[in-house]
C-alpha positions in Angstrom: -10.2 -30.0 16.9 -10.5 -26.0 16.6 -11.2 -25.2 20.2 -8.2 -27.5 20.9 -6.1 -25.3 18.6 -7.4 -21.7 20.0 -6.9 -23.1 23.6 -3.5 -23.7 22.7 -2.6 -20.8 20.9 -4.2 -18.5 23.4 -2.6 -20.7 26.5 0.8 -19.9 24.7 0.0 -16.2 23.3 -0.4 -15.4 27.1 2.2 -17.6 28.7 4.3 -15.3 26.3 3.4 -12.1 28.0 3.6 -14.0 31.4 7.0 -15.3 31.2 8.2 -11.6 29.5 6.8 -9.8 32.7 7.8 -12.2 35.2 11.8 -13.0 33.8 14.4 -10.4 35.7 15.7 -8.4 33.0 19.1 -10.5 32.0 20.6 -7.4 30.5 20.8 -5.5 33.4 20.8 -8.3 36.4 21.9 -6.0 39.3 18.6 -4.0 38.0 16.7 -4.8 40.8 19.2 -4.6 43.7 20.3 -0.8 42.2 16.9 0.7 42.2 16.2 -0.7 46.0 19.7 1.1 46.9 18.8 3.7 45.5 15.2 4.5 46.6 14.3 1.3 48.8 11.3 -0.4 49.2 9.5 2.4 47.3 11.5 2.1 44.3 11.1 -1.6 43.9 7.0 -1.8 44.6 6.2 -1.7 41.1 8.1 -4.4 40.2 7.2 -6.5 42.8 3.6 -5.6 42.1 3.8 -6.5 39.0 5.6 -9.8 39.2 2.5 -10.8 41.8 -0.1 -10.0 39.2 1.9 -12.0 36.7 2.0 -14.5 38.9 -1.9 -14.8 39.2 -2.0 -14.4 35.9 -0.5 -17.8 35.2 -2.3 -19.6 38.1 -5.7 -18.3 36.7 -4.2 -19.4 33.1 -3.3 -22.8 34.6 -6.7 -23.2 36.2 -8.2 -22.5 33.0 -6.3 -24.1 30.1 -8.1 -27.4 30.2 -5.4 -30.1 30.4 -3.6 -28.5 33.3 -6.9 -27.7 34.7 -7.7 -31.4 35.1 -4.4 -31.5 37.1 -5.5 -28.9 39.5 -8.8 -30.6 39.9 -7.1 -33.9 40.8 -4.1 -32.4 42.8 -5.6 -29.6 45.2 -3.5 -27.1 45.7 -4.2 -23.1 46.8 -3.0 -20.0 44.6 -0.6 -19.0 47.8 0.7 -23.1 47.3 1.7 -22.1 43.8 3.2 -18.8 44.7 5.7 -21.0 47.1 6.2 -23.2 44.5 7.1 -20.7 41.5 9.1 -18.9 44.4 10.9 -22.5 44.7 11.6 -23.0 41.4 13.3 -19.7 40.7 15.9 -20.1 43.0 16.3 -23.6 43.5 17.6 -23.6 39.6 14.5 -23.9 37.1 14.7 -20.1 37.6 16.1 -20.3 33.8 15.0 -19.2 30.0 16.0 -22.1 27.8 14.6 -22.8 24.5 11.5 -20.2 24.3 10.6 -21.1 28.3 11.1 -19.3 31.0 10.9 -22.4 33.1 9.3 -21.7 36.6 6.4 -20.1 34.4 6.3 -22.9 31.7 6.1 -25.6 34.1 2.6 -24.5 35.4 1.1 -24.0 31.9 1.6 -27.4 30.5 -0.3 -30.4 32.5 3.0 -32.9 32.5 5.6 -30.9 34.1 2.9 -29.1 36.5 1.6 -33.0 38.0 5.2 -34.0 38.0 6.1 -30.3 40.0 2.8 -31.3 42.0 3.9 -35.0 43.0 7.1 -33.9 44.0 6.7 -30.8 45.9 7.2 -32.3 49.4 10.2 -34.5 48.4 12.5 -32.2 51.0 14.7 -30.1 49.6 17.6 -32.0 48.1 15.4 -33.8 45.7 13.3 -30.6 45.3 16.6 -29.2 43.7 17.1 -32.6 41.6 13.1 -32.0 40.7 14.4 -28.3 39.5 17.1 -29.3 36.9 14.6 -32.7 35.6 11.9 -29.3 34.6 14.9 -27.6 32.8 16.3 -30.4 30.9 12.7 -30.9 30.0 12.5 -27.6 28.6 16.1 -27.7 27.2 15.9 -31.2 25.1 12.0 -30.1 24.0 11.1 -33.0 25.9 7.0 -34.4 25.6 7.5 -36.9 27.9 8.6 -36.4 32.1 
């Protein structure tokens, strides 16, 4: 009962600092387009370099954490897979902070909402979009069940 406890603290302690690094910065959206305009690609490598390491961050998290793990094992599925699919999800509308979660991050840390991302991944991309807003609501209502 312990370890369950410490894997779940630590899974959330560092989805926390995931979701923090990987979120645009919603007080200053046009953040990211001003700093390319003003010094290009050079100005905007950090931040992309960062949101890549953040990124692998949370697929090594969601290879690790044990319940989500087990959903890896079962669904097999490369770290450049995942990429496209967080990619997906951030501008096909899960790319949202509701309730504590910054969505396309939360759905890979927690087992239910990463097999049903997983299941539905090749549904094309209409129902891809109706997959999107089923993850927020889930995250909206608090949801334990998808």
């Amino acid at each position: 009962m312990f370890k369950t406890i410490y894997w779940i603290f630590k899974k959330n302690r560092e989805l926390q600092k995931i979701s923090q690094a990987l979120m645009p910065d919603i007080r200053n959206p046009d953040s990211f387009a001003e700093a390319f305009a003003k010094g290009g690609f050079d100005a905007i490598n950090p931040r992309l370099n960062q949101i890549e390491e953040s990124k692998k961050q949370l697929f090594k998290l969601s290879r690790s954490f044990p319940p989500t793990k087990v959903v890896l094992s079962e669904i097999q599925v490369s770290d450049k897979e995942l990429s496209n699919l967080y990619g997906e999800l951030t501008v096909k509308g899960a790319g949202v902070f509701v309730s504590g979660h910054w969505v396309p991050a939360s759905t890979f840390a927690y087992a239910q909402t990463l097999e049903y991302l997983l299941k539905n991944k090749d549904s094309g991309s209409e129902a891809f979009h109706d997959v999107c807003l089923r993850l927020r609501q889930f995250f909206e209502r608090n949801e334990t069940k998808i």
